[in-house]
N, C-alpha and C positions, 0 to 999 in steps of 0.2 A: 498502361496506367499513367494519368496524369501526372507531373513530374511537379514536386512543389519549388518554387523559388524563394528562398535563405534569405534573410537578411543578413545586414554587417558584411558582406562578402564584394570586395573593389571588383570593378569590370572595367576595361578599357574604353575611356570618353562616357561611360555611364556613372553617377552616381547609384550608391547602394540600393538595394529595390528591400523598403522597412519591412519588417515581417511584423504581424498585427496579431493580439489577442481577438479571441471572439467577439469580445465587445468593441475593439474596434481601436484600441489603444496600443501604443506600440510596445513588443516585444524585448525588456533591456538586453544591452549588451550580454550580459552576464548569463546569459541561457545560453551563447555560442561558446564561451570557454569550457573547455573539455581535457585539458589536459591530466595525464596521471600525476598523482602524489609525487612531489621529490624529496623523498626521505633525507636527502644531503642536508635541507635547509631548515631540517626540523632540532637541529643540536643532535646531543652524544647519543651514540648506538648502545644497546643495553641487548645480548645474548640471552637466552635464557636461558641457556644449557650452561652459562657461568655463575646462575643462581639457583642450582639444585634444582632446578627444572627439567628432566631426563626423560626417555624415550623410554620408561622402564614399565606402562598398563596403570601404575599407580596413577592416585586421582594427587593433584598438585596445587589445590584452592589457594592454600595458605602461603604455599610461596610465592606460585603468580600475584595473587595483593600484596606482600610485602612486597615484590618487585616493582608495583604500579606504585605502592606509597613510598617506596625508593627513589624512584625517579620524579614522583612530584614534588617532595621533599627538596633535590637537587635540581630544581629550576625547571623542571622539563626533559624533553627526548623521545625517542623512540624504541620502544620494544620489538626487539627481533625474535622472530618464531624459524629457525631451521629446519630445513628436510628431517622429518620426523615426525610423530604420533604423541601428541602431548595433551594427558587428561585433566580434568579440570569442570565443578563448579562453577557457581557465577561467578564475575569476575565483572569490579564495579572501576570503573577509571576516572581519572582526575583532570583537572583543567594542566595543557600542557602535555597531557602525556597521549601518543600514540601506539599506534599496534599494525606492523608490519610482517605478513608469512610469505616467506618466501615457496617457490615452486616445490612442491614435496613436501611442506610444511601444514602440519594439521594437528588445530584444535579441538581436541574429542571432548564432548559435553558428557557429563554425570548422565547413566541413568538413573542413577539415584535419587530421589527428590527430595529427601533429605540437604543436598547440596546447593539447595536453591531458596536463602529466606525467604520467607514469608514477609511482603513489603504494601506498602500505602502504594496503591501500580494505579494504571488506567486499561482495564479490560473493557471489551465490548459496551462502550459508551460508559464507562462509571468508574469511580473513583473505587478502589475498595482493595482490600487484603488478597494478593495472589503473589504465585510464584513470581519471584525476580527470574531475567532473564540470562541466556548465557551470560551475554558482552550488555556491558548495562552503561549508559552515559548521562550523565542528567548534570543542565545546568553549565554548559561546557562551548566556549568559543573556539572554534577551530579545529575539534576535533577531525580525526583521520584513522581510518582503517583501509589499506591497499594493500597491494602486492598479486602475487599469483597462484595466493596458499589455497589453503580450505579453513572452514568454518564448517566442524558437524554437529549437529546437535545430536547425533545417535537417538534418534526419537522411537526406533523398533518396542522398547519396554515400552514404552508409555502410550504408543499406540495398541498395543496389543490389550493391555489392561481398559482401554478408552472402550475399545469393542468388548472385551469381556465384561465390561460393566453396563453395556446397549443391551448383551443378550437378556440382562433377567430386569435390569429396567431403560425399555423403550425410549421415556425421553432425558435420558441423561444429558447433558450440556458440559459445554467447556469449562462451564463454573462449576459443578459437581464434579465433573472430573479433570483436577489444574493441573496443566503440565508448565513445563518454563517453554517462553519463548527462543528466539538463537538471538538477535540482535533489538534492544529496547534504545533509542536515544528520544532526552525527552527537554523538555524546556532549553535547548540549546540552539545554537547558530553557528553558518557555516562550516557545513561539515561536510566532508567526501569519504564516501566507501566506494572504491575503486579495484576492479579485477580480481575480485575473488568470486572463488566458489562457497555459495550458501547452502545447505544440503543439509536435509534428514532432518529438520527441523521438529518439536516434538510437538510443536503450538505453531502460532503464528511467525513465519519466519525473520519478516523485518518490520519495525513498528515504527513508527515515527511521532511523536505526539509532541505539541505545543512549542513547536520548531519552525525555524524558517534560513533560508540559502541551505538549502540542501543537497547535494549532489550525490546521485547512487547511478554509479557510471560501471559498464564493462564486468557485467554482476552473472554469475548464472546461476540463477535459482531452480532448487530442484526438490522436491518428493515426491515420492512414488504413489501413484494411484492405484499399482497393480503390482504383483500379485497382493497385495496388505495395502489395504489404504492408511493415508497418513490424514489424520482428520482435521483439518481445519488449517492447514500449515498453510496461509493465503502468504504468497511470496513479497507484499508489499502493502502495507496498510499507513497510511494517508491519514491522521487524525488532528486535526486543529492546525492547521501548518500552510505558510507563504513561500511562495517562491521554492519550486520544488521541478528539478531536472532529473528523470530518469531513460538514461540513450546507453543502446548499445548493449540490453542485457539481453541471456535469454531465461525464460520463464515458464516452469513445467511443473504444478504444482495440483493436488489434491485439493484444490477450494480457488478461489478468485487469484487471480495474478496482481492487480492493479486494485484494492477497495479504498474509495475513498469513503472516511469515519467524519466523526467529528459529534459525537451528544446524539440523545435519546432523551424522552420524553414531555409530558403534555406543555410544559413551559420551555422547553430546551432554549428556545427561539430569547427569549429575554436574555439567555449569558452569551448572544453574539453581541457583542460590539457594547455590553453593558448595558442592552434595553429594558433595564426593568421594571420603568415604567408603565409600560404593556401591558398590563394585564393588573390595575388597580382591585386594591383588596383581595389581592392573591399574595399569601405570606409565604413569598421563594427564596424562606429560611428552611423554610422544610422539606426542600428538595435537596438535600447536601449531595447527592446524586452527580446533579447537573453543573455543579461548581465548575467544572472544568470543559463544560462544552465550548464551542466557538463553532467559525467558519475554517472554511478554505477556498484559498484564491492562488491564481496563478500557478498552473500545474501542467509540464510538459512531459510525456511518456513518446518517446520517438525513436525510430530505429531498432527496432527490438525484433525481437522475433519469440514466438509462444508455440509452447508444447500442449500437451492438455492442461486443460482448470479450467473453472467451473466460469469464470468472465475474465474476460480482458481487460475491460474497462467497469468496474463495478461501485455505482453510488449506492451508499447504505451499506447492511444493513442500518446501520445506527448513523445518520449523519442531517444535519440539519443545513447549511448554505453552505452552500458549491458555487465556487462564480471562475471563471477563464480556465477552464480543462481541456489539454489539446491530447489528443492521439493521434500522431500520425507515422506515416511510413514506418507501417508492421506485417510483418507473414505472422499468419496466423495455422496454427494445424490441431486440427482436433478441440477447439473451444467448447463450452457449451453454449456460451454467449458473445455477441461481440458488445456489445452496449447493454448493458443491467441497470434501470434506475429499480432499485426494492423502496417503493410506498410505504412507510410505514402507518397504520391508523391512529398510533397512539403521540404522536409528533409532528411538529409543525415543519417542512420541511421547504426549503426551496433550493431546486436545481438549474443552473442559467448558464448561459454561454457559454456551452460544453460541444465541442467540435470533433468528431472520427473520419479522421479522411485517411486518401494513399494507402488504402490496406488490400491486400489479396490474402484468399484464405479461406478456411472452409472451418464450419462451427453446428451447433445446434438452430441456434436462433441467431436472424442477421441485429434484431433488438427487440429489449425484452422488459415489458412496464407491469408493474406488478405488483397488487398490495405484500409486505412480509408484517409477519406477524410473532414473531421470533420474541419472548417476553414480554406481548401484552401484555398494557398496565394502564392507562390513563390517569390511577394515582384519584379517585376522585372525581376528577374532570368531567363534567356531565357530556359536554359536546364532544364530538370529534374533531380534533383541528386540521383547518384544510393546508393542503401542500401543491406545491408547484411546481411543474418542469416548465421549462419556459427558452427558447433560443436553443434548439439543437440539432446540431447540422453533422451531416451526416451523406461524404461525395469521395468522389474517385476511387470505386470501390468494385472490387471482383470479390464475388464469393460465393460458396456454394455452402448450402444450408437445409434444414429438413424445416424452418418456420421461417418466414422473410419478415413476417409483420406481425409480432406476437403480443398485443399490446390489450390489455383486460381493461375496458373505461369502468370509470368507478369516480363521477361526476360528485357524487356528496362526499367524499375524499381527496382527491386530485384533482388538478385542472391543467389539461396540455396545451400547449401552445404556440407558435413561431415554431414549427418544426421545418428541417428546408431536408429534403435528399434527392441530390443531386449527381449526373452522373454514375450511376451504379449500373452494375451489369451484376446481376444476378439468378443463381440456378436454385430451386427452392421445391421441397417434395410439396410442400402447402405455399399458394401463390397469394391467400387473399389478403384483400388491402384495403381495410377500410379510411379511408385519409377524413372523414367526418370523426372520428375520435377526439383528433386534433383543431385547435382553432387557429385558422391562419398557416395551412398546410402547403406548403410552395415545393411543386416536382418536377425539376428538369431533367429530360433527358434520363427516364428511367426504366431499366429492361429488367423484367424480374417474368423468367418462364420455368414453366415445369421441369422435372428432370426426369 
């Protein structure tokens, strides 16, 4: 496997060799800093087992927040979690204040749902009334969540009930049936979650919305697919957010590993960037829905390595512009997908300068284009609005797969385009390859044989 070459990194008699976004722009500094949380420099240590927080099964809501509004109160610091089993509701944090579990230390999430307001949240593309989540951050400079603890969501009840409630109706949804997520951070900056274990998530494991300098470093995400599946716990979701490093995790999750969000429906496209001149005598008062969509840009996922779930890399369901998405240097085992764009019909959608390289691995499909239709709505809308994949490259790649080229054209919906794959050596039970799908289809150097 071709070896990728680092920017920022000194060579003897060479200058730095830049590392470049897809578009073609350079890579900041600030993607190569990696270092773990140093709690020394964050102010005074705060125990919790010195504020009636005990390793005793009981659930401990009320004192964990009086301890968060302790210390924010007192300028700041850090919250220590000790080797122990410590229960607990949501738990909503302040600017200044951190949360640190050491090795053997573990927060056990309610299965109670009772434990978990009922908040103004951002679910699956919309604004609207759901569970708050475990650890909840909104609004917040600097925050920080590290160490070598656990984070569980105990999600067993709430799956269990999720499928109990599939067998007598079919298409039950995450919004019919709400669980809490483990980790929500939302309108914030600069924030690392560093070397913990996320686990048993009862919802979506880590969410990210309306954020940017985000750092989720040295993470191991995990639920079970089997023997009980955990439905929908995707271990990293991506929603309206800049500048976004995730290296070094591993990722083994009952639904997507990596989805990037960001808005749903027929106008979505007018709340990037405040276009809402677009679409004259369209009153987009009346989508209060869409309030909070946007884009996303600049998003690096490297180093990692994946267990089973459902995509590696997955755009949508709900997401409207995606611009500079790298994956690179991952083992992969047991995917369903390596590359998911989900087409939605009822949204405008543009996907661009999205790069997967340096990967070995084996999966369902090497990449996978596809109308999703996951709460059709068009709202009115007489047309269909058209969407775009555009610049997607896709090299240095071993894999073994049962689909190589799984791609549904659907020309009065989508339009593909600048696709490059390059360098791959791949093993595939189905080989065909239509590269006329695509407009402007560039193929170097590519081995795809039966198995």
């Amino acid at each position: 496997m071709m070896a990728l070459t680092l920017g920022c990194v000194p060579s003897f008699g060479k200058k730095p060799v830049k590392d470049f976004w897809p578009d073609g722009t350079v890579i900041s500094s600030w993607f190569k800093q990696n270092d773990t949380v140093d709690i020394s420099s964050l102010g005074k240590q705060y125990r919790i087992t010195d504020y009636g927080i005990v390793n005793d099964g009981r659930i401990h809501t009320t004192e964990f927040q009086n301890l968060i509004n302790k210390v924010a109160n007192e300028g700041g610091g850090v919250i220590i979690v000790p080797e122990g089993t410590y229960h607990t509701g949501a738990l909503f944090f302040k600017q200044n204040v951190h949360l640190h579990i050491y090795t053997g230390g573990v927060i056990m999430g309610s299965d109670n749902p009772s434990d978990y307001p009922l908040v103004k949240t951002r679910i699956e593309g919309e604004t609207c009334l759901y569970y708050s989540a475990l650890i909840n951050a909104d609004g917040l400079d600097g925050f920080t969540i590290s160490g070598k603890g656990t984070i569980d969501g105990n999600g067993f009840t709430y799956w269990k009930h999720f499928w109990e409630r599939r067998t007598w109706n079919p298409k039950c949804t995450n919004k019919d049936e709400q669980r809490p997520r483990l980790v929500y951070i939302s309108n914030s900056k600069n924030v690392q979650i560093d070397g913990l274990n996320l686990q048993n998530s009862a919802f979506w494991t880590t969410h990210i919305y309306n954020s940017e300098n985000v750092k989720l470093l040295r993470l191991h995400i995990y639920s079970p697919a089997k023997p009980v599946k955990a439905p929908s716990t995707d271990a990293i979701d991506l929603d309206v957010v800049k500048n976004i490093l995730v290296k070094d995790c591993y990722m083994s999750v009952n639904d997507d590993a990596v989805a990037i969000k960001g808005g749903k429906g027929p106008y979505a496209d007018a709340f990037v960037g405040n276009n809402k001149d677009k679409y004259p005598g369209v009153n987009l008062d009346k989508f209060p829905e869409m309030q909070g969509d946007g884009g996303n840009e600049n998003i690096i996922i490297e180093d990692c390595e994946y267990g089973f779930c459902h995509g590696c890399l997955t755009l949508g369901s709900e997401s409207v512009y995606d611009h500079n998405i790298i994956l690179r240097r991952i083992k992969v085992n047991e995917a369903n997908n390596l590359l998911w764009l989900k087409m939605r019909p009822d949204t405008p959608q543009q996907y661009e300068y999205i790069t997967v390289e340096d990967i070995t691995g084996n999966g369902k499909n090497f990449i996978l284009v596809a109308p999703w239709t996951q709460f059709y709505d068009l709202k009115g809308r007489k047309d269909i609005p058209m969407s775009y994949s555009d610049h997607i490259t896709m090299r240095n790649i071993t894999f073994d797969c049962n689909v190589f080229f799984n791609v549904k054209p659907q020309e009065y919906q989508y339009h593909l385009s600048n696709f490059t794959f390059e360098n791959l050596n791949v093993k595939s039970n189905k080989t065909d390859f239509n590269s006329q799908f695509v407009e402007n289809f560039i193929i170097k150097n590519v081995s795809v044989v039966k198995k």
